[in-house]
N, C-alpha and C positions, 0 to 999 in steps of 0.2 A: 551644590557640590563644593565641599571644601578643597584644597589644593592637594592634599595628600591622596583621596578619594583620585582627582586627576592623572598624579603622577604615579600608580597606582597601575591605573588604567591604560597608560601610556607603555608603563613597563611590559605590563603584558600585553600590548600589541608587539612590540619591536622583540619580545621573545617567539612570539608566535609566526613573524616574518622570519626570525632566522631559523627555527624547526623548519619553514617550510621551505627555505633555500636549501638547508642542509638535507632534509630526504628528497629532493630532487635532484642531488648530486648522483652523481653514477658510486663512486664508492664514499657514504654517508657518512659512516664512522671515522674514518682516518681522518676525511674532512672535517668534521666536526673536533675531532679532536686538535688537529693539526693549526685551526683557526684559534681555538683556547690555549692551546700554546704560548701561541705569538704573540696574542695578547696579553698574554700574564706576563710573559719574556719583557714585551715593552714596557708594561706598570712597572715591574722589578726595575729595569734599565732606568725610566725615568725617575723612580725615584730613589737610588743610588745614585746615579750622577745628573739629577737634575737639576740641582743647585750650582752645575758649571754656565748652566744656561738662562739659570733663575724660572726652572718651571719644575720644582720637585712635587711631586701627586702625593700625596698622603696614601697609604696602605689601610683601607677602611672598605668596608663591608660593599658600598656604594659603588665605589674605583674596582673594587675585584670580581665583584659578578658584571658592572660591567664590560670589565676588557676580556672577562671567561665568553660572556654572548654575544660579545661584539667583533672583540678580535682589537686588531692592533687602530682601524680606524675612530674606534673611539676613546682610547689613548691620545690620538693625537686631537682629536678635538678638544679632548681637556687641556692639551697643551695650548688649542687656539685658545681655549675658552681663558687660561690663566693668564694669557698678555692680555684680554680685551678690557 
């Protein structure tokens, strides 16, 4: 298995946890929406002013679906992941 094959495979487990968080919600849709929001809110936020704090995210395909499926904690993990 090469690394892309992986990451790959990876993606679509953590898509497939949050389908299942989200139709377990009592109201599915507004949650689901309301979660891709945020996270898009915070990708835009960070990287508009995130060069005040020295963590600007690049606006690329990767950063935008996943703060759509993640929501805003995996913004901020980018933001761990960019001091480490």
């Amino acid at each position: 298995m090469n690394t892309e094959t992986i990451f790959l495979i990876a993606c679509a487990v953590v898509v497939l946890i949050m389908i299942t968080y989200y139709s377990k919600r009592q109201k599915r849709f507004s949650t689901a929406i309301f979660g891709m929001l945020t996270g898009l809110t915070a990708l835009i936020l960070v990287n508009r002013y995130g060069g005040i704090i020295n963590a600007d995210l690049p606006l690329n395909v990767f950063n935008i679906c996943g703060s759509a499926v993640l929501g805003v904690p995996f913004v901020a993990c980018l933001v761990i992941i960019k001091y480490i």
